[in-house]
KOLMARDO-690590 format. One line per field, with one value per residue: residue number from 1; residue in three letters; y negated, z negated, x negated of N, C-alpha, C in turn. Coordinates in steps of 0.001 Angstrom, whole numbers, padded with zeros to 6 digits. Atoms other than C-alpha are relative to their C-alpha. Example, Ala and Ser with C-alpha at 12.3 -4.5 7.8 and 13.67 -1.06 7.14 Angstrom:
# residues 2
nr: c(1,2) .
rest: c(ala,ser) .
n_y: c(001190,001190) .
n_z: c(000000,000060) .
n_x: c(-000890,000820) .
ca_y: c(004500,001060) .
ca_z: c(-007800,-007140) .
ca_x: c(-012300,-013670) .
c_y: c(-001200,-001090) .
c_z: c(000000,-000730) .
c_x: c(-000900,000770) .
***
This chain:
# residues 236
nr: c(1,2,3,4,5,6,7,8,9,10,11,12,13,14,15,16,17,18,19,20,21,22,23,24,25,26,27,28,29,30,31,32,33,34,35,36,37,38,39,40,41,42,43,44,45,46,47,48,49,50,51,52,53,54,55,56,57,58,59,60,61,62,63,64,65,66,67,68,69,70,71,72,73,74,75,76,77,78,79,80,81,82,83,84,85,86,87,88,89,90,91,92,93,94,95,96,97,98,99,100,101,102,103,104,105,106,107,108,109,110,111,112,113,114,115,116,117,118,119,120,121,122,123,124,125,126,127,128,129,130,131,132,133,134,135,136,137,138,139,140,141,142,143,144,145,146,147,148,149,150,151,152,153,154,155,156,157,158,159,160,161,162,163,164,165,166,167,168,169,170,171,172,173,174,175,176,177,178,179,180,181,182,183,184,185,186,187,188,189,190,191,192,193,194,195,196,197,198,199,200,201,202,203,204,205,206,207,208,209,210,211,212,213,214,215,216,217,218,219,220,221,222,223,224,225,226,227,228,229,230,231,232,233,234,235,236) .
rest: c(unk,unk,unk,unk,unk,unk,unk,unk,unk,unk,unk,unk,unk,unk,unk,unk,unk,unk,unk,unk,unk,unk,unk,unk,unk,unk,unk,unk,unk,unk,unk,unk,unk,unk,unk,unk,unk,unk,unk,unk,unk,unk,unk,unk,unk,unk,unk,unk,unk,unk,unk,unk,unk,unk,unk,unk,unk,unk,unk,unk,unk,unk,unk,unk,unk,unk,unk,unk,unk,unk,unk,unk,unk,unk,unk,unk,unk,unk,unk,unk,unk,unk,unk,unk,unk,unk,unk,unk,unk,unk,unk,unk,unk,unk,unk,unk,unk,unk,unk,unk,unk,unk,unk,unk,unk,unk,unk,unk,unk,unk,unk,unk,unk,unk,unk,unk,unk,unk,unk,unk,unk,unk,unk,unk,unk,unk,unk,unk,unk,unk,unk,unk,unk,unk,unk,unk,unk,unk,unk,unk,unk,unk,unk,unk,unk,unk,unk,unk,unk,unk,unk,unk,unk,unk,unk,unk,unk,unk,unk,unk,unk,unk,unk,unk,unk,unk,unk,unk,unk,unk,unk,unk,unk,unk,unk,unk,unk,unk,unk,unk,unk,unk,unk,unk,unk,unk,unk,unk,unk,unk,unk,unk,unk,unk,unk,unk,unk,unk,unk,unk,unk,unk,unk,unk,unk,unk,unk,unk,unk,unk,unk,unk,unk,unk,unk,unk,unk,unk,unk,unk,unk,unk,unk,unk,unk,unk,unk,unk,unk,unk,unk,unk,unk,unk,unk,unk) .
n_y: c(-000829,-000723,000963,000105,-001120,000849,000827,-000398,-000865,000758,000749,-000933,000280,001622,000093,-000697,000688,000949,-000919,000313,-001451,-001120,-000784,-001258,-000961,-001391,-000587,-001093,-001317,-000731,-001287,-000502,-000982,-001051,-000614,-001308,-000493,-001712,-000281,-000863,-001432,-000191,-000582,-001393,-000716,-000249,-001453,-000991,-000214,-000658,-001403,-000621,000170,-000911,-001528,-000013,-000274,-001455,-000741,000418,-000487,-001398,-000814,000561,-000558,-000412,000255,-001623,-000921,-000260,-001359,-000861,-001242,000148,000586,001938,000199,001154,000744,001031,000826,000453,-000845,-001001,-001145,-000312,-000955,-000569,-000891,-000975,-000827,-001107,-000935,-001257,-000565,-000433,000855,000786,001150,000154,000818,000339,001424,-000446,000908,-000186,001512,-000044,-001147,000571,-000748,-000309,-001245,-000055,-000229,-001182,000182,-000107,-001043,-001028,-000177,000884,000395,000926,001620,000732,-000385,001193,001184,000169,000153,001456,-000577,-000406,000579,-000875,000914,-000242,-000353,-000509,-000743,-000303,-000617,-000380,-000615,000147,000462,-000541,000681,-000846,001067,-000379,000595,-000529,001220,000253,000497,000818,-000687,-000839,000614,-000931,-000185,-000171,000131,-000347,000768,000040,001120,000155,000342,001261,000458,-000201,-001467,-001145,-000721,000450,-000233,-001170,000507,-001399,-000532,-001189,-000517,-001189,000110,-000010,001213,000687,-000276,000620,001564,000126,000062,000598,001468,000986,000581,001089,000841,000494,-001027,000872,000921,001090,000872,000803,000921,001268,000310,001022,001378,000908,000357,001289,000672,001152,001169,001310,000936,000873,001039,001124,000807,001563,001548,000978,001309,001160,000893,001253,000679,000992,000584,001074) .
n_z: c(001055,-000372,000261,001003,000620,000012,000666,000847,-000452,-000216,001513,000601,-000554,000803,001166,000282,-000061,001286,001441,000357,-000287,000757,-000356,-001039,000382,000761,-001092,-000957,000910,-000146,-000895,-000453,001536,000232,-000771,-000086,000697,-000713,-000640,000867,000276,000241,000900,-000691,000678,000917,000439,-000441,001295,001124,-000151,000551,001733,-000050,-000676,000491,001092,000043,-000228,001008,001395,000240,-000206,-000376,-000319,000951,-000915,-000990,000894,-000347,-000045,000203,000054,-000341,-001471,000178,-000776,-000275,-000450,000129,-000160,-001732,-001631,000182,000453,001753,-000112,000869,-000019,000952,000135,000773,-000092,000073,000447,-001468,-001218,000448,-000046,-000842,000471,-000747,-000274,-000550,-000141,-000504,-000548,000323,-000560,-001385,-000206,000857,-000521,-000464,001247,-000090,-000195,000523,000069,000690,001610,001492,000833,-000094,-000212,001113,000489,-000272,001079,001454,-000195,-000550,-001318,-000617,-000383,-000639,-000191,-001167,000817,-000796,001052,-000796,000945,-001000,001049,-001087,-001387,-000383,000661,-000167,000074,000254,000224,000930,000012,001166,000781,001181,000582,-001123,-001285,-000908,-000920,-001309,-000921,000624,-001068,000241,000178,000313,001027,000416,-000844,-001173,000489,-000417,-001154,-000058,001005,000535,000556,000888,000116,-001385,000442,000398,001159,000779,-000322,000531,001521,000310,000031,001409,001649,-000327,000522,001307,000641,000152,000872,-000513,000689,000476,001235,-000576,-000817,001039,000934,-000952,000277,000944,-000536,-000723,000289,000979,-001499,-000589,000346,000396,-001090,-000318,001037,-000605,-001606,000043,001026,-000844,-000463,000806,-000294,-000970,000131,000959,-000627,-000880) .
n_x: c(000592,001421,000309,-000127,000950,001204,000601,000356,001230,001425,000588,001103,002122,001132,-000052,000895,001324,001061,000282,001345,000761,-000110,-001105,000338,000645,-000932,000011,001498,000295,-000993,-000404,001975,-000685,-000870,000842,001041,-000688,-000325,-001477,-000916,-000407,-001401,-000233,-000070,001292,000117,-000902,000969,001409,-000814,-000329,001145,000222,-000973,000670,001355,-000636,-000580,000668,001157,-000785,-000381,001014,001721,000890,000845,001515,000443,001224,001055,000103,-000727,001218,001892,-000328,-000108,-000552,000329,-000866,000042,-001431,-000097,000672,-001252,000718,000952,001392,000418,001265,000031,001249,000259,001203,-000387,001158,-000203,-000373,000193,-000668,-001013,-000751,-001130,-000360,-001449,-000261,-001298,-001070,-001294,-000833,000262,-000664,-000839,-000919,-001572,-001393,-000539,-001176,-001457,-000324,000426,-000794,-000197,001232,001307,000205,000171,001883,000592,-000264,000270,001350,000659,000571,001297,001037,000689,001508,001304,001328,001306,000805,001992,001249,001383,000961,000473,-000655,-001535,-000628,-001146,-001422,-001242,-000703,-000978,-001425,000014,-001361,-000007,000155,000982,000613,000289,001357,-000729,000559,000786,000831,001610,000830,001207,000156,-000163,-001612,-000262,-000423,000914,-000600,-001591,-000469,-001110,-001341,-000050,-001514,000196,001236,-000502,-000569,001696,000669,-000581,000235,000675,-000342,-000890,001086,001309,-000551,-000169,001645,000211,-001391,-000980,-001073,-001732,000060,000420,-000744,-000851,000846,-000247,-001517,-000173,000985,-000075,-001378,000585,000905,-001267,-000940,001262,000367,-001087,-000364,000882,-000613,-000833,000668,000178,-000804,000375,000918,000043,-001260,-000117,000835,-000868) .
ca_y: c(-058265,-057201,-060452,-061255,-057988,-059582,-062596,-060997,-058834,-061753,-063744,-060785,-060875,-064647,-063918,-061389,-063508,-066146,-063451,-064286,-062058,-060586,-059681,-058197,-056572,-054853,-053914,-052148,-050424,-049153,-047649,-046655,-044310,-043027,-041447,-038889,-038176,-034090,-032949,-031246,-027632,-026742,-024834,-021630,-021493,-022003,-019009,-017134,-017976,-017201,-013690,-013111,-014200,-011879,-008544,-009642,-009679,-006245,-004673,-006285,-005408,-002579,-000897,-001578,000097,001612,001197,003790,006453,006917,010228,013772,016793,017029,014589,010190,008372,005500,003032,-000241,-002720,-003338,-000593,002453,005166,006712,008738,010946,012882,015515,017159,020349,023012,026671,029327,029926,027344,024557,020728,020299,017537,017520,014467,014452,011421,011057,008368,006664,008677,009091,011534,013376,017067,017766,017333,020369,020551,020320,023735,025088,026884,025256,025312,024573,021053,020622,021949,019059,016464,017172,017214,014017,013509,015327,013095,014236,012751,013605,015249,015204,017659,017650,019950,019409,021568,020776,019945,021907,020545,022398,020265,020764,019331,019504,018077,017523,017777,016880,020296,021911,021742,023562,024280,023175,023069,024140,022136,023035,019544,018414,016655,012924,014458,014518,017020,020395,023081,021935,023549,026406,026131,028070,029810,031587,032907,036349,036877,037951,034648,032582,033822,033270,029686,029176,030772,028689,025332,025784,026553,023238,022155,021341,022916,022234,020312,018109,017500,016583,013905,012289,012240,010222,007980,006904,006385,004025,002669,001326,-000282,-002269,-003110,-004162,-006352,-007831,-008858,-010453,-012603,-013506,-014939,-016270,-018509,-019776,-020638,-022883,-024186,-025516) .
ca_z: c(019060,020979,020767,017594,017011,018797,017391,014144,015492,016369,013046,011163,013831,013010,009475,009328,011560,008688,005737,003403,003331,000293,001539,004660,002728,000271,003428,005016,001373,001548,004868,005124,001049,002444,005543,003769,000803,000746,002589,-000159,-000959,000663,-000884,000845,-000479,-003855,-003867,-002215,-005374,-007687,-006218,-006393,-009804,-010341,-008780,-010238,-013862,-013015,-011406,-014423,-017512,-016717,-014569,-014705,-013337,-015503,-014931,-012379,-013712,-012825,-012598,-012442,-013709,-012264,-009403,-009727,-008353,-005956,-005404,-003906,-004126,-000584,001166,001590,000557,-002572,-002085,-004665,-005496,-007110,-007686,-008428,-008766,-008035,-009067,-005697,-003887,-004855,-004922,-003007,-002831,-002338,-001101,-000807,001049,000708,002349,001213,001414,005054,005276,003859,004200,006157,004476,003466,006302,005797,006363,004021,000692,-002204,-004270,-002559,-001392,-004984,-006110,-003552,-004966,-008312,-006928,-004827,-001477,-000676,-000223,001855,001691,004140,002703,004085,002190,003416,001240,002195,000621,002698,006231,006253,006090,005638,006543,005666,006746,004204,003517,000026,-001851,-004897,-006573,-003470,-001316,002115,004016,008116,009662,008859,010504,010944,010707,011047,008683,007839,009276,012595,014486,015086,016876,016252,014176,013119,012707,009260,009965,012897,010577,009183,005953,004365,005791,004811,000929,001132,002043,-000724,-003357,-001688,-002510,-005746,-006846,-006333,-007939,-004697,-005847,-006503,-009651,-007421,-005220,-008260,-009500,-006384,-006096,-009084,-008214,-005528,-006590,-009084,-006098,-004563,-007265,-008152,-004579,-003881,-007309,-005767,-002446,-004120,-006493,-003272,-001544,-004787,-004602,-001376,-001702,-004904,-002411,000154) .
ca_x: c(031375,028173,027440,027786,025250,022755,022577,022177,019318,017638,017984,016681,013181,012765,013460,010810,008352,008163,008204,005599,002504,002932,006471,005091,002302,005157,006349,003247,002714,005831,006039,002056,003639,006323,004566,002389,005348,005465,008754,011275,011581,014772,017055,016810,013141,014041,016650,013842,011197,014193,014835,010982,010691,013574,012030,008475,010281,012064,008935,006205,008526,010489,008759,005390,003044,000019,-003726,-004994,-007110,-010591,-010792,-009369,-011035,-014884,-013157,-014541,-011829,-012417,-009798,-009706,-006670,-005082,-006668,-003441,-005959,-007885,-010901,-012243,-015823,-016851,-020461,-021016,-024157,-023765,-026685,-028447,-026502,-027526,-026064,-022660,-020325,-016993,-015017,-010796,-009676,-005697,-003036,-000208,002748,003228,006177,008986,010533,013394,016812,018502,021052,024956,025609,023287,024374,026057,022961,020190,021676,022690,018840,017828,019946,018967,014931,015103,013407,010109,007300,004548,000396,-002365,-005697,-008772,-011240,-015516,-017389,-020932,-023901,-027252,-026605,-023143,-020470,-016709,-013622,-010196,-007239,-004271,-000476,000022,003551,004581,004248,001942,-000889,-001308,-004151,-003276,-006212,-009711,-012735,-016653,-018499,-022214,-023799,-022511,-018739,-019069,-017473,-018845,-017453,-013793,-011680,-008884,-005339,-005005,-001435,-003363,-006380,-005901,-004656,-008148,-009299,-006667,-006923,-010215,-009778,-007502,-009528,-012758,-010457,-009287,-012738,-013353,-009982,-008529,-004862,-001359,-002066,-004390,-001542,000900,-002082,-002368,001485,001877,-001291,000044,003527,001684,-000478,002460,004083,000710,000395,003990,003836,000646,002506,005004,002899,001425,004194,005449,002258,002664,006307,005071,002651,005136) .
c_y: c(000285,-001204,-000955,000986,-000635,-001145,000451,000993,-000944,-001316,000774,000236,-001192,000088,000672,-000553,-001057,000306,-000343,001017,000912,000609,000821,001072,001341,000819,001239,000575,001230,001223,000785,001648,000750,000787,001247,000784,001574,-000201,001112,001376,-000055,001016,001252,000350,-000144,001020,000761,000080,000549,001576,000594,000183,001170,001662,-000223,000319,001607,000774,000415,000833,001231,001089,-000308,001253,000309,-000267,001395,000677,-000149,000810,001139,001242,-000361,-001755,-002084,-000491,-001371,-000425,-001708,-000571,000179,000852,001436,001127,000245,000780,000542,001187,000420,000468,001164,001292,001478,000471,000161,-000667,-000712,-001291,000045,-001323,000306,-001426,000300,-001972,000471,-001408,000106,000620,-000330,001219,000405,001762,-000278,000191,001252,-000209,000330,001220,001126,000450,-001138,-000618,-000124,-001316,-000420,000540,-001334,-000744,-000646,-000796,-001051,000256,000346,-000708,000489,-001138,001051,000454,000301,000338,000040,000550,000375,000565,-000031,-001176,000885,-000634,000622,-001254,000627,-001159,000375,-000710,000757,-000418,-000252,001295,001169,-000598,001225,000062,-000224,000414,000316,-000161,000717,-001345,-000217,-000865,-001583,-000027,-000309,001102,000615,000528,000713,001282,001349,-000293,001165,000962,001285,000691,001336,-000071,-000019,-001698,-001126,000422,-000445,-001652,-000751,-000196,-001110,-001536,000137,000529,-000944,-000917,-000846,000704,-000682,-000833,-001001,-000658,-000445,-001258,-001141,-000306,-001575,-001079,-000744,-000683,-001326,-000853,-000875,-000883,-001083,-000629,-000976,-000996,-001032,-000820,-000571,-000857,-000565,-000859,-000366,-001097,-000721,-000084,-000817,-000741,-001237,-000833) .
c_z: c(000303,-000267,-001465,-000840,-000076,-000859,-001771,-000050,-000099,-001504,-000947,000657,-000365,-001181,-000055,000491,-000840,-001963,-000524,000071,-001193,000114,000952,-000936,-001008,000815,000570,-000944,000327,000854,000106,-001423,000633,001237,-000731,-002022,000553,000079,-001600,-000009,000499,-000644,000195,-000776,-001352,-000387,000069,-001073,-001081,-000195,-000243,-001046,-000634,-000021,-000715,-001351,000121,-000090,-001830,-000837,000207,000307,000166,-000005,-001041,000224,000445,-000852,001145,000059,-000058,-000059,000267,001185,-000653,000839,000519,000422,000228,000510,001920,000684,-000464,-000091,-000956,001031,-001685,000236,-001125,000657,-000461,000240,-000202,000099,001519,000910,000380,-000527,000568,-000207,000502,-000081,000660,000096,000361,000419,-000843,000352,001261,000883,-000517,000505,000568,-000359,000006,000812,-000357,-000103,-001207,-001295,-000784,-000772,000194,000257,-001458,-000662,001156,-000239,-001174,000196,000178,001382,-000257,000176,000699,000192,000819,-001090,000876,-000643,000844,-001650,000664,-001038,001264,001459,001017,-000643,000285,000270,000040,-000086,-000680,-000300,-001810,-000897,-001182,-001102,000812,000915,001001,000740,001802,001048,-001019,001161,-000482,000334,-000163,-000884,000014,001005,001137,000424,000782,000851,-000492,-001314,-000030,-000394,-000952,000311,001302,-000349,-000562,-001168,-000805,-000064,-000262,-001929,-000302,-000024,-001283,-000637,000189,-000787,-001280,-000733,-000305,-000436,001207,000202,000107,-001079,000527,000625,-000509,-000699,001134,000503,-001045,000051,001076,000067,-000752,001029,000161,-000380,-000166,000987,000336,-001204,000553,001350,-000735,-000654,001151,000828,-001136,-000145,001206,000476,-000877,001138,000964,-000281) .
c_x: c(-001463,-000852,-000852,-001306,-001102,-000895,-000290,-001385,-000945,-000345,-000597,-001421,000042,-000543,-001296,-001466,-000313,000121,-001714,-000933,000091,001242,-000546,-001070,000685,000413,-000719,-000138,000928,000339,-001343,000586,000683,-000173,-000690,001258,000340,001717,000465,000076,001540,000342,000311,-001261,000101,001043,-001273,-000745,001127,000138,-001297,-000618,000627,-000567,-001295,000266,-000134,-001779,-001262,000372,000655,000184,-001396,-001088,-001561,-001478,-000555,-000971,-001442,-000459,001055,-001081,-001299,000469,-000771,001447,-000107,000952,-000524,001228,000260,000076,001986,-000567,-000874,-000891,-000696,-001173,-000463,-001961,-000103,-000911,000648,-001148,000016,000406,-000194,001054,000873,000602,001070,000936,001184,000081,001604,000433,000659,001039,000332,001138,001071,000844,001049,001321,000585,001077,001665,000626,-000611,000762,000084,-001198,-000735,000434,000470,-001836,-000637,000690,-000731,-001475,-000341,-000985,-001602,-000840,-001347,-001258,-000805,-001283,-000746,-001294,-001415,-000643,-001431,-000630,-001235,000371,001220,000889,001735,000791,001135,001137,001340,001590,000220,001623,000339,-000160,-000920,-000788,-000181,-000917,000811,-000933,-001636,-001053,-001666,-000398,-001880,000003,000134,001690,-000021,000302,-000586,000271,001562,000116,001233,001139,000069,000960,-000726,-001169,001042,000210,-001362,-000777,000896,-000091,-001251,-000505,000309,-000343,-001367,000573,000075,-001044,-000482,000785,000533,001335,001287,-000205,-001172,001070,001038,-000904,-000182,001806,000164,-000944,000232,001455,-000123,-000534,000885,000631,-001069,000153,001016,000186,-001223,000297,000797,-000133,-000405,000555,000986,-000644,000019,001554,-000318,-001041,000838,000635) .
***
């Protein structure tokens, strides 16, 4: 039998050493073509573009996200795609005071209250049911006027904002001579805080506007990640 192989091995090399040339040259097209033929989509990556198609549908159509605002109250609002933070500025003249600016930089949500535990009453864990979880954003407030500059750090809930920390700053935000934990200021001095913010409309109804802006944020961004690997799954 092995035998038998051989000699069949070797009548197929003769055969081929007196192949004509345009046989060998069909040959050499042939294999030279099927060398640079793209490799197949398997079929793991075309579930994968199906399911993204899928979720891109859902997200586009029926929830879709809105176009961000550009403002709030006196506030501009600056957003850029990608980045996981807004920034917003405000101008505003006081008799005597002059020019000021203020400038609130928040994060993406970056937290969440603590669950009502199991023991607690009946109705507050149904009152947090009903509510839904807590979300919790970062605020970072600089009201400069001159070459002063106030800082305030803040946590931001979905129907409240709190004052945590309360910074002196030189001028272009650097820091001064540190800062104050509010909870340990006196009451007089905590009120006046307060009232000093929402003067400038930094408030609870700021921290319900960036709530919802960034709730929106997210879905834009996560619909823009998955167009992008969409695209390079049609690529491969």
């Amino acid at each position: 039998m092995a035998c038998a192989i051989l000699r069949r091995a070797r009548s197929i090399t003769a055969a081929g050493a007196h192949a004509t040339p345009r046989l060998a040259a069909a040959f050499a097209s042939t294999s030279s073509s099927s060398s640079v033929v793209a490799p197949l989509r398997s079929p793991l990556d075309d579930r994968l573009l199906r399911l993204l198609r899928s979720e891109i549908t859902y997200l586009a159509e029926r929830r879709p996200p809105y176009p961000l605002p550009s403002s709030f109250k006196s506030f501009a609002v600056e957003d850029r795609p990608g980045e996981q933070w807004v920034r917003l500025r405000a101008t505003r003249t006081s008799a005597g005071a002059g020019a000021e600016e203020v400038k609130v930089e928040a994060t993406m949500f970056d937290g969440a209250a603590e669950p009502v535990p199991d023991d607690a009453p009946l109705f507050r864990r149904v009152e947090s049911l009903e509510r839904g979880p807590r979300l919790h954003l970062s605020l970072i407030v600089e009201v400069t006027r001159g070459d002063r500059v106030l800082g305030f750090i803040c946590s931001a809930w979905p129907d409240d904002l709190a004052v945590r920390h309360v910074l002196t700053l030189r001028a272009g935000g650097s820091a001064g001579r540190g800062g104050r934990d509010f909870e340990k200021l006196g009451a007089e001095e905590r009120e006046a805080v307060t009232k000093f913010l929402k003067e400038r409309e930094v408030d609870d109804e700021l921290a319900g506007f960036l709530h919802d802006y960034m709730a929106n944020k997210e879905k834009m961004e996560l619909l823009r990640w998955l167009k992008t690997i969409e695209s390079f799954l049609i690529k491969v």
